[in-house]
N, C-alpha and C positions, 0 to 999 in steps of 0.2 A: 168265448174262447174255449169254452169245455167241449165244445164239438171238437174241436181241433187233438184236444190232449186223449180223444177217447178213437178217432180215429186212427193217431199217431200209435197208442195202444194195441189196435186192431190190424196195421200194417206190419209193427214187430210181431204178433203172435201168428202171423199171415206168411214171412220168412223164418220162422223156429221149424215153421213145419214144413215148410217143401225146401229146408236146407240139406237133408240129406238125399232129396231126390235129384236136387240140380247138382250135387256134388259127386253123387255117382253118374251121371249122363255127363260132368267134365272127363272124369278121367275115362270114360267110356270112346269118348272124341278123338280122345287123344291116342287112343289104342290105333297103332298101324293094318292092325290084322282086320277090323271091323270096318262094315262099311260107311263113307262119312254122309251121304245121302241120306241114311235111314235115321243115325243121331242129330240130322240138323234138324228131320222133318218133327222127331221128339217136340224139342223144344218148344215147337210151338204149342203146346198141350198146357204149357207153364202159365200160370198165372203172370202178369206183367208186376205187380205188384207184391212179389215171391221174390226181388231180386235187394240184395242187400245196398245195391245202388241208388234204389227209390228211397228210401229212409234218409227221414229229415230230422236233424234232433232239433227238439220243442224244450222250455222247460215246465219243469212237471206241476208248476204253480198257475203259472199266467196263459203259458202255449204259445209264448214268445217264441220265432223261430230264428230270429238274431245273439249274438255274441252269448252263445252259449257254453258257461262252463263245463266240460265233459266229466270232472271228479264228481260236482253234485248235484249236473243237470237240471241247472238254474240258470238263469239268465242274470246279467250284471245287476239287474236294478232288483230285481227277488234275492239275488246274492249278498248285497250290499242290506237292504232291509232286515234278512233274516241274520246276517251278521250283525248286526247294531241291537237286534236282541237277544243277541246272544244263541242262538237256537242251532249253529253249525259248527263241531265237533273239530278244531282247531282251527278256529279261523276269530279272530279278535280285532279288535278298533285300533286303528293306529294310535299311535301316543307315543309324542317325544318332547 
């Protein structure tokens, strides 16, 4: 599963950096005055995997890609382990 967490790794550092390029050829698109034939043909120059929409959250233990908490980006079953040891910063054992 460490392939997984190292390429999920490699996809975020893959949209950090062409997010200001797709973000300037959005509002570029949208401009009336520009032609929209010359901004589609751009596009395609993008990485496929530069889009914030390919990104899958993993969690950063196991590389579980199911019910993932998004506050500690864990998965239920790493979340629940590392809470019974205590290791997560407000999160305690029930008890009543």
């Amino acid at each position: 599963m460490r392939y997984l967490i190292e390429k999920d790794y490699k996809a975020r550092q893959q949209v950090l950096r062409w997010e200001w390029k797709r973000l300037i050829l959005k509002v570029m698109v949208k401009n009336p005055y520009l032609s929209k034939s010359e901004m589609v043909k751009r596009w395609r120059y993008f990485p496929l995997k530069s889009s914030k929409t390919r990104i899958r959250n993993r969690c950063i233990l196991s590389g579980r890609a199911g019910s993932i908490y998004t506050r500690f980006r864990l998965s239920r079953i790493c979340l629940r382990e590392e809470g019974n040891k205590g290791k997560l910063v407000g999160v305690q054992r029930a008890s009543w």
